[in-house]
C-alpha positions as CSV (number, residue, x, y, z in Angstrom):
1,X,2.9,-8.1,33.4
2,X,5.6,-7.0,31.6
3,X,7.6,-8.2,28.1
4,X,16.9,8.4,24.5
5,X,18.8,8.0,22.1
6,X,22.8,7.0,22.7
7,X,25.2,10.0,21.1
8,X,27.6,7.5,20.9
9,X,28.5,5.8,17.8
10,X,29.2,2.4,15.9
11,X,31.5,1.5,13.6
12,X,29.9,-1.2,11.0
13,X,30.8,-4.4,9.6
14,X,30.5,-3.7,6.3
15,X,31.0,-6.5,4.1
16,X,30.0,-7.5,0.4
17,X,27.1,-8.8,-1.4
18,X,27.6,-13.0,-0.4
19,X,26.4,-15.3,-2.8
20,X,23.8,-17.4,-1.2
21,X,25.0,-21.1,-1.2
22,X,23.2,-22.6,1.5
23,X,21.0,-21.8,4.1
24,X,21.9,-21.3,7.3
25,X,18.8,-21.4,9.7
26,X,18.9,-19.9,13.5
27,X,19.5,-23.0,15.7
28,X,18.0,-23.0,19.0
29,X,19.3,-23.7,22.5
30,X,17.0,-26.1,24.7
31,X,16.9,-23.1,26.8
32,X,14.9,-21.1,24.6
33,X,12.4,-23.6,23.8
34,X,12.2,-25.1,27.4
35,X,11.5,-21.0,27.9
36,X,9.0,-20.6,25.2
37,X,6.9,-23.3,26.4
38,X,6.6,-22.6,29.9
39,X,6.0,-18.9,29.2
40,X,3.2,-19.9,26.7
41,X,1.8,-21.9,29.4
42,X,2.1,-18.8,31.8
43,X,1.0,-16.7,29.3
44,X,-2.3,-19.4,29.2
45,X,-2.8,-19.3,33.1
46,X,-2.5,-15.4,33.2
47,X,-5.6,-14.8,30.5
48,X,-7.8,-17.7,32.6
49,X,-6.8,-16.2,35.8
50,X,-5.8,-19.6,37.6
51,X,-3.3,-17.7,39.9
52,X,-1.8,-20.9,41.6
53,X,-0.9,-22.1,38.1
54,X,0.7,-19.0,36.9
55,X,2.3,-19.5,40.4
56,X,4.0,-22.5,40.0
57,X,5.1,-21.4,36.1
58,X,6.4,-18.8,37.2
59,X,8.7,-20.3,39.7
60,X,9.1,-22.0,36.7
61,X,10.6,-19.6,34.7
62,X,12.6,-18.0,37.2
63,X,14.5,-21.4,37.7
64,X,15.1,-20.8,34.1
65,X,16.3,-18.0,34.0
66,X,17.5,-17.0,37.4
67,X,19.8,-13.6,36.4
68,X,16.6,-12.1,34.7
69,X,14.3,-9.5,36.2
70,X,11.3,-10.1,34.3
71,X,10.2,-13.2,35.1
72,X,10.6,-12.4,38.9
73,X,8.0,-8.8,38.0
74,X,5.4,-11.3,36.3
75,X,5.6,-13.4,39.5
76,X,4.8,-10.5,41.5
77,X,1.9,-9.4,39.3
78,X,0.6,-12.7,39.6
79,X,0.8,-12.3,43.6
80,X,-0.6,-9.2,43.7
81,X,-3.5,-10.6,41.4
82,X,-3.9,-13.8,43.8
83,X,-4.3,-11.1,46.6
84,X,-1.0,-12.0,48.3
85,X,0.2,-8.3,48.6
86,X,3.5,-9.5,50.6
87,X,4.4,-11.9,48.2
88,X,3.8,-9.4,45.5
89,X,6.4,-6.9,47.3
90,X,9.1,-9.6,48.1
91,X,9.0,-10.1,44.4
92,X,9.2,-6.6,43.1
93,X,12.0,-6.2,45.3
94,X,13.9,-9.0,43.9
95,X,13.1,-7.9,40.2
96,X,14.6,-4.4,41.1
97,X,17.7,-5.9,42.2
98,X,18.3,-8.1,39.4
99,X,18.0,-4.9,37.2
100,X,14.0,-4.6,36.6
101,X,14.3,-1.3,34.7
102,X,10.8,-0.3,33.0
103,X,9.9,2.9,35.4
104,X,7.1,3.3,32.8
105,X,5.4,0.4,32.7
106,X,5.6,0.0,36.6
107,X,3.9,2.7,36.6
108,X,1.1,2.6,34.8
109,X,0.8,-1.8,35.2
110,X,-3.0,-2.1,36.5
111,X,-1.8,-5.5,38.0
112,X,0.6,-4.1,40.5
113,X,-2.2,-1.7,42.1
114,X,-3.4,-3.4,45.5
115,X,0.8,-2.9,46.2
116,X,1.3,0.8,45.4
117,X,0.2,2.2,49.0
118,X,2.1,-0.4,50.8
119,X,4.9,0.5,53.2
120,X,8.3,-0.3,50.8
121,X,6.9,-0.2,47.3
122,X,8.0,3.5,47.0
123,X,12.0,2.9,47.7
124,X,11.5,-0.5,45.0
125,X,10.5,2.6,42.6
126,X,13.3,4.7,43.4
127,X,15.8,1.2,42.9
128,X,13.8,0.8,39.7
129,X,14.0,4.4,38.4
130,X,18.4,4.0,38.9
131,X,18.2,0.9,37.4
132,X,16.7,2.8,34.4
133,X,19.2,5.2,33.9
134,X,22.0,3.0,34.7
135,X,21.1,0.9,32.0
136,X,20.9,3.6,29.7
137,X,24.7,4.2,29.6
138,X,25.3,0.6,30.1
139,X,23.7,-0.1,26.9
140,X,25.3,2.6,24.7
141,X,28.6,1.6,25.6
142,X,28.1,-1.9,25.0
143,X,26.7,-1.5,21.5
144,X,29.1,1.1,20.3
145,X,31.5,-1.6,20.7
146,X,29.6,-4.7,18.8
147,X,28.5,-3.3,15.7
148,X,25.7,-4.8,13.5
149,X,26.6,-6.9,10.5
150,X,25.5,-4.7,7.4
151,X,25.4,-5.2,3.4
152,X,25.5,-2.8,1.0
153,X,24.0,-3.8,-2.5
154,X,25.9,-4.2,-5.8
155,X,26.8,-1.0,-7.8
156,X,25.8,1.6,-5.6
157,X,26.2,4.9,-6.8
158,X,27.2,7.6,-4.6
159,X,24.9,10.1,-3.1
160,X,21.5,7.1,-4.3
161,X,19.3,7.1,-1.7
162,X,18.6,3.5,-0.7
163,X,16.0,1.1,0.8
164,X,17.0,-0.2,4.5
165,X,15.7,-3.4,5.9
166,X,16.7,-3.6,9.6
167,X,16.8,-7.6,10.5
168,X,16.5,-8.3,14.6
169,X,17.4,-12.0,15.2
170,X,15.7,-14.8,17.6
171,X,16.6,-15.4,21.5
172,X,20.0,-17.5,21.0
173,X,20.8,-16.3,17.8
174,X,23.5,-14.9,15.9
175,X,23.4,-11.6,13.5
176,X,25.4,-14.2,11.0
177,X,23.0,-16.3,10.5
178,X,20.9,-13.3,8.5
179,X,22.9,-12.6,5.3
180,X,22.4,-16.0,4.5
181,X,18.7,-15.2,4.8
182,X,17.6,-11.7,4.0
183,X,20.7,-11.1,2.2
184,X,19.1,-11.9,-1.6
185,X,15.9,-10.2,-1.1
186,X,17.5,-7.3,-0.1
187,X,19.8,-7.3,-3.2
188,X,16.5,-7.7,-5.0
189,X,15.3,-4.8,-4.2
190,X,18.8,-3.1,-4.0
191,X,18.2,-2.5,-0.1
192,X,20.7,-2.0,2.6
193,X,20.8,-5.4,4.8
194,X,21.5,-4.4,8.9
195,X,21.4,-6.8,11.6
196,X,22.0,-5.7,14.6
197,X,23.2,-8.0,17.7
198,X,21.4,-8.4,21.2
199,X,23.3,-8.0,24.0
200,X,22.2,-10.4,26.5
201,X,24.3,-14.1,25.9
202,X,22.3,-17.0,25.7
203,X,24.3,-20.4,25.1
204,X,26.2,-19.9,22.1
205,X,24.0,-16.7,21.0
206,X,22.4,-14.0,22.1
207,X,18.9,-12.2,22.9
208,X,17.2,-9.2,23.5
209,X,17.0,-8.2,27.3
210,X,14.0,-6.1,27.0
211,X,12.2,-3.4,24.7
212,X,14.2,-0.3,26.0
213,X,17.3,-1.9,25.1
214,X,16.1,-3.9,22.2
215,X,15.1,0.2,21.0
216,X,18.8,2.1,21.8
217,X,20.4,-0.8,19.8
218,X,17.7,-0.1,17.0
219,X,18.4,3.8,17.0
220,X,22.3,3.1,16.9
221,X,21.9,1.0,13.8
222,X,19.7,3.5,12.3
223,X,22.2,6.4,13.2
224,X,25.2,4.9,11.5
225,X,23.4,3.2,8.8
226,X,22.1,6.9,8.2
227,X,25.9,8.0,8.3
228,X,27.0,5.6,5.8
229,X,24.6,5.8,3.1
230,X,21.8,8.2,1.4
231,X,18.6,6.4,3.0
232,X,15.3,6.6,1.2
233,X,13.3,7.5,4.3
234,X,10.5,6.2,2.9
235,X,11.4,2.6,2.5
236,X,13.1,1.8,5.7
237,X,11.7,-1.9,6.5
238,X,11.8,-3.4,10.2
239,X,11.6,-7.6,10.5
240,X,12.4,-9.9,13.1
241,X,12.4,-13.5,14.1
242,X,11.2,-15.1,17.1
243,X,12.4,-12.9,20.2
244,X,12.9,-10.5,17.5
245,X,9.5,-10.1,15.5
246,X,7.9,-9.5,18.8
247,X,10.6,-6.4,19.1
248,X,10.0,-5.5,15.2
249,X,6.1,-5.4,16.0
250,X,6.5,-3.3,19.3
251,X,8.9,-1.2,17.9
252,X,7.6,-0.9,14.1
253,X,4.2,0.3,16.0
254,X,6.2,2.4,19.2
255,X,7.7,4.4,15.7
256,X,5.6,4.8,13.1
257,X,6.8,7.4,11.5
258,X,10.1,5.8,11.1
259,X,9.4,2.5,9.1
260,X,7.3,2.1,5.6
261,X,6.7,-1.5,7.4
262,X,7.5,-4.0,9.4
263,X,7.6,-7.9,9.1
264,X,7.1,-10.2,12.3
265,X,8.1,-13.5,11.3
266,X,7.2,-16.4,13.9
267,X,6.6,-13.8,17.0
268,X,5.0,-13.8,20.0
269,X,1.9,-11.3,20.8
270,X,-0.3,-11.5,24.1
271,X,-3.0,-9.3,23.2
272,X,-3.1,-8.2,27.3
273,X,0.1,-6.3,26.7
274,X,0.7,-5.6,22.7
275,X,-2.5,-4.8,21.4
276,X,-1.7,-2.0,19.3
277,X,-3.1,1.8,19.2
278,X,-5.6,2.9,16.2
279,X,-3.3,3.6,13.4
280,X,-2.9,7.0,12.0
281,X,-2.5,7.5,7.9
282,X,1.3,7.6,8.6
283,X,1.2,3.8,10.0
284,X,3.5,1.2,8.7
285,X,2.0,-1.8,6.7
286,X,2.3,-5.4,8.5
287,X,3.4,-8.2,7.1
288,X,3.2,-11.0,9.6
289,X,4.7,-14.4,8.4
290,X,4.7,-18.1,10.1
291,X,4.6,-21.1,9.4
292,X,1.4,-23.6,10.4
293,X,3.3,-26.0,12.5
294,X,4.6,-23.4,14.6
295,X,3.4,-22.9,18.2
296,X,3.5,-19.1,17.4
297,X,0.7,-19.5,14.6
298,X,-2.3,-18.9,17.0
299,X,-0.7,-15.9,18.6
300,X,0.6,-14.3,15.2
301,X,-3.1,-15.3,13.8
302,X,-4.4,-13.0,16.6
303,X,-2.0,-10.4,16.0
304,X,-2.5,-9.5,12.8
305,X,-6.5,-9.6,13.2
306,X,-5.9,-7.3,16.0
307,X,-3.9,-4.8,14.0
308,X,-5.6,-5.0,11.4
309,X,-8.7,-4.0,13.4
310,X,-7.4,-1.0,15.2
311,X,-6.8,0.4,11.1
312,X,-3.6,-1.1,9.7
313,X,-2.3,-2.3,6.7
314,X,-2.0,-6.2,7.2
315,X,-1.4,-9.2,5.5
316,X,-1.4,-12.8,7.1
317,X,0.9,-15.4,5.5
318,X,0.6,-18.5,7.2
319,X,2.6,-21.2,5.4
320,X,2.0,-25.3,5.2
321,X,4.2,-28.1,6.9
322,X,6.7,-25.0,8.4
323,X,7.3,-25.2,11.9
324,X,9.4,-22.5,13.9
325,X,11.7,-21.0,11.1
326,X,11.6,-19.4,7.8
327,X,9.4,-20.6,4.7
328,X,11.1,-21.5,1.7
329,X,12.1,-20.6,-0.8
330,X,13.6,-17.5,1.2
331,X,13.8,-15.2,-1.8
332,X,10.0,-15.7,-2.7
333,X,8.7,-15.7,0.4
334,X,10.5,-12.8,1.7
335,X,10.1,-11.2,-1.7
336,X,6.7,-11.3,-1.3
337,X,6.8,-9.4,2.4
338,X,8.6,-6.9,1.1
339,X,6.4,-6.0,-2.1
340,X,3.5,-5.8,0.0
341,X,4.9,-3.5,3.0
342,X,6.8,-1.1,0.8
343,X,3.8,-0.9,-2.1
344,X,2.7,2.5,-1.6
């Protein structure tokens, strides 16, 4: 199943220090959550192998989201798992034509391998592969021209090399929801606040279309924010909610010589697909944060136990009577993540 580096570049919102009256906490289509469920519940049906269920969800989450291709690739997975090899095809085919774009992962996906030799699967390669680099110029253009939101801290000197924290927002949310939330942790520390905005709309927001895009938007940000200011290379912090700590986790771990660390709050993880590789000396520290009410608790639970037993740097903060947002007090608990991740 499934979940280069533009030379263009982005100018930045750059805007001052705000002073933190109020909260203002992501607010969530019932698109997203109708989503979240029924993929958890596909996600369920995948690991116990009941292929008719998985079916049916994932007919599910088409219907839900009919423009995207990655629900219509999980459905042929599932197919080609149930040993309906047609099916499986038909399914690739459509996921190519609404954009299915991971030449990579096709590739190398043990589920898709009873369709490989089949008469057609080679030209719904060759429609993936152009999808691939179609998307690649699609996506720079786009996000040269929606630039993140980013805050500079009070009283910076010229020339002082600075902390970054990089802040990816949930599925249906909006990069101005984030000052109100990282923005006094970072001037704590005297960091440099980015958010960065997904591209895909969804109801009032926006999300993250997939992990190759999710990534060129990442390297844009880091690009300019590296043109604007003298960045401490060794405190560069990646953190995401929702949609986005699942990004922040892939990407923190896809980069690790990039970040110092990375904080997942409320994300995603099937170990299947994200179970991370043996860290190295120059891994980033994990800080994974959710709330016990959430329906993300298991699956962040099992993602830090998993990271932290292929050899990282992890700590678990799971935090009473919080559902699906941010513990308070923000500043504390946020605080907190960032003295552990950058205490080297």
């Amino acid at each position: 199943m499934a979940r280069s580096v533009c030379n263009s570049v982005r100018s930045m919102r750059l805007v001052a220090v705000v002073a933190l009256v109020g909260l203002a906490i992501p607010a969530f289509a019932q698109q997203s959550v109708k989503f979240q469920a029924t993929d958890r519940a596909f996600s369920e049906a995948y690991r116990q192998e009941d292929w008719d269920l998985a079916v049916d969800l994932g007919y599910k989450l088409v219907q839900i989201l009919p423009d995207r291709a990655v629900p219509k690739y999980n459905l042929a997975c599932i197919y080609a798992l149930k040993g309906d090899s047609t099916s499986s095809l038909l399914w690739l085919r459509r996921a190519a034509e609404a954009g299915f774009k991971n030449l990579s992962h096709l590739d190398s996906d043990s589920d898709l391998d009873a369709v490989r030799d089949l008469a057609g699967y080679a030209s719904v390669r060759a429609m993936v592969e152009e999808n691939k680099h179609h998307h690649r110029g699609e996506v720079c253009e786009k996000a040269s021209a929606t630039p993140p939101i980013v805050i500079a801290p009070k009283n910076l000197r010229p020339g002082e090399k600075v902390p970054v924290i990089i802040a990816l927002h949930g599925f249906g949310d909006h990069p101005e929801n984030y000052p109100h939330i990282w923005g006094g942790a970072a001037a704590e520390i005297g960091a440099v606040l980015a958010v960065p905005q997904g591209l895909r709309p969804v109801g009032s927001g926006f999300a993250w279309g997939d992990l190759e895009e999710a990534e060129a938007i990442l390297e844009l940000t880091m690009k300019q924010v590296s043109e604007w200011f003298s960045v401490d290379r060794d405190r560069i912090v990646l953190t995401g909610f929702s949609q986005g700590a699942f990004m922040a986790m892939a990407l923190g771990t896809r980069h690790q010589d990039v970040f110092a660390g990375v904080i997942p709050v409320a994300g995603g993880y099937l170990p299947e697909i994200d179970a991370p590789p043996e860290a190295s000396s120059g891994s980033p520290r994990f800080y994974f944060l959710v709330g016990d009410l959430d329906q993300a608790a298991p699956q962040t639970r099992r993602a830090a136990d998993d990271y932290k037993k292929a050899g990282y740097d992890v700590r678990l903060r799971v935090a009473a009577n919080v559902g699906h947002t941010f513990p308070r007090p923000l500043n504390r608990e946020l605080g907190r993540a960032l003295e552990f991740v950058l205490d080297r």
